[in-house]
N, C-alpha and C positions, 0 to 999 in steps of 0.2 A: 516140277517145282510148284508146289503149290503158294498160293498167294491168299495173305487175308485182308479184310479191309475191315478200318474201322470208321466208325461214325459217328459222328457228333451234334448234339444236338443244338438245332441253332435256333435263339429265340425269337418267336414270331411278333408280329406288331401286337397281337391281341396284349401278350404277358407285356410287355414296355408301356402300351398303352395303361394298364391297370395298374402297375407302378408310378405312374405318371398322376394317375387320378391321385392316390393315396398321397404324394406330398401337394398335390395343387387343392387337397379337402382342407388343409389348415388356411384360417381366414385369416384376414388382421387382426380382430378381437383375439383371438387363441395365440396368436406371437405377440400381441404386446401383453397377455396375460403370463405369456412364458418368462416374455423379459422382465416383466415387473415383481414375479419369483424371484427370477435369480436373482434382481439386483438389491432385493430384502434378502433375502442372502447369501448373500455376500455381505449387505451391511451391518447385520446378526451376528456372522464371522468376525467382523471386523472388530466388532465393539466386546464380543467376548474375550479376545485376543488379547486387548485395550486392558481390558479390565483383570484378565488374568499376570500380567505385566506390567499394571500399576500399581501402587498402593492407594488405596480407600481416603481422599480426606474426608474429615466431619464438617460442617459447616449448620447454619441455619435450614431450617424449613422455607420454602417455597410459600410464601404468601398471596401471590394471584400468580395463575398460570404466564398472564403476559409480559406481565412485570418482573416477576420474581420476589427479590429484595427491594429492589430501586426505586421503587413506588416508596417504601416504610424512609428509606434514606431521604429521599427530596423533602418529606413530609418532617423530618426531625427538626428539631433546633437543633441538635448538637449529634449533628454523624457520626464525628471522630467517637463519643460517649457511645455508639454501638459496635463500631470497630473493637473498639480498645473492651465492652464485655464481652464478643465474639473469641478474641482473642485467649481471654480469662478461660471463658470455659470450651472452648475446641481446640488452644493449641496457637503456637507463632504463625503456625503454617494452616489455612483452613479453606476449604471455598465457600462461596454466597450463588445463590442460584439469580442470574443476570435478566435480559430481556431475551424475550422470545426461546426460551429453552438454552440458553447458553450462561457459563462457568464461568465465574471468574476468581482465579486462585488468590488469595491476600496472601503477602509475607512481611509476618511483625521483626523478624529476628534480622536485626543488622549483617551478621555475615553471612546469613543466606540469600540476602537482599545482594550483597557484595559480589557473593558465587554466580547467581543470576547473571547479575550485569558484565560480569568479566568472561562468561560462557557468550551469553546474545550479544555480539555483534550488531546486529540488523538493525536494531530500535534504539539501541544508546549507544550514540555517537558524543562523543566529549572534544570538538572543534575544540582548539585556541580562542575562538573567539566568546564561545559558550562558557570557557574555564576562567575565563577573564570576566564575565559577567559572574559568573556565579561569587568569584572570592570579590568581587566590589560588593555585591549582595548581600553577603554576608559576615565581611568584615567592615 
C-alpha cells in the first residue's frame, strides 16, 4: 500500500512581517487625505442627485459672496418693492441667494403658500391661542 503525502505551505514570519509593514506605511496625513476624498465625494454625489431630482429655480444674482441678497434688502427703503420685481420677472416661486452660501426659496402664489403649510407640520403650528390672536388682529 503505498501512501502519499501532502504538503503545505506554511507562512513564515518573514511574509506576515512584510504585510504588516505595507498597512503600518499609511500615515495619518494619507488616511485623513483618503477620508477627505471620500467625503467630497460623497458630497459631489449628493448634490448631483439633488440636482438631477429637482427642478432649477431662477432667482437673483448673488451680490457679495457673504451676504448674498440680504445686504441689498437691509439697505432698501422699500424691500417689499424688490420682492414683488423678483417676483415680476422669475416667477411666484424663485430663490434669492441668503448668507453664507445658503437658499432661501420665496413663495408669492397663495395656494402654494397654502400647500406648504398644510404639508410642514413642524414650523406652522396654528395653537387656539395663536388663531385667537390672529382673527382679533385682523378683524
Amino acid at each position: 500500500m503505498e501512501t502519499s503525502t501532502i504538503t503545505m505551505p506554511i507562512p513564515s514570519y518573514s511574509s506576515l512581517n512584510s504585510w504588516t509593514t505595507i498597512v503600518r506605511s499609511v500615515s495619518a496625513f494619507d488616511a485623513a487625505c483618503i477620508l477627505a476624498a471620500l467625503g467630497t465625494f460623497v458630497k459631489v454625489l449628493r448634490a448631483v442627485r439633488q440636482r438631477r431630482n429637482m427642478t432649477q429655480l431662477q432667482g437673483p444674482p448673488r451680490t457679495s459672496v457673504i451676504y448674498g441678497v440680504s445686504n441689498d434688502l437691509a439697505l432698501s427703503t422699500d424691500p417689499s418693492a424688490m420682492y414683488e420685481r423678483w417676483a415680476e420677472e422669475y416667477g411666484v416661486v424663485y430663490k434669492i441667494p441668503s448668507v453664507l452660501g445658503q437658499t432661501v426659496i420665496v413663495l408669492c402664489d397663495p395656494k402654494a403658500i397654502a400647500h406648504f403649510y398644510a404639508r410642514e407640520t413642524w414650523t406652522y403650528v396654528l395653537t387656539p391661542l395663536s388663531s385667537m390672536f390672529v382673527e382679533r388682529l385682523v378683524s
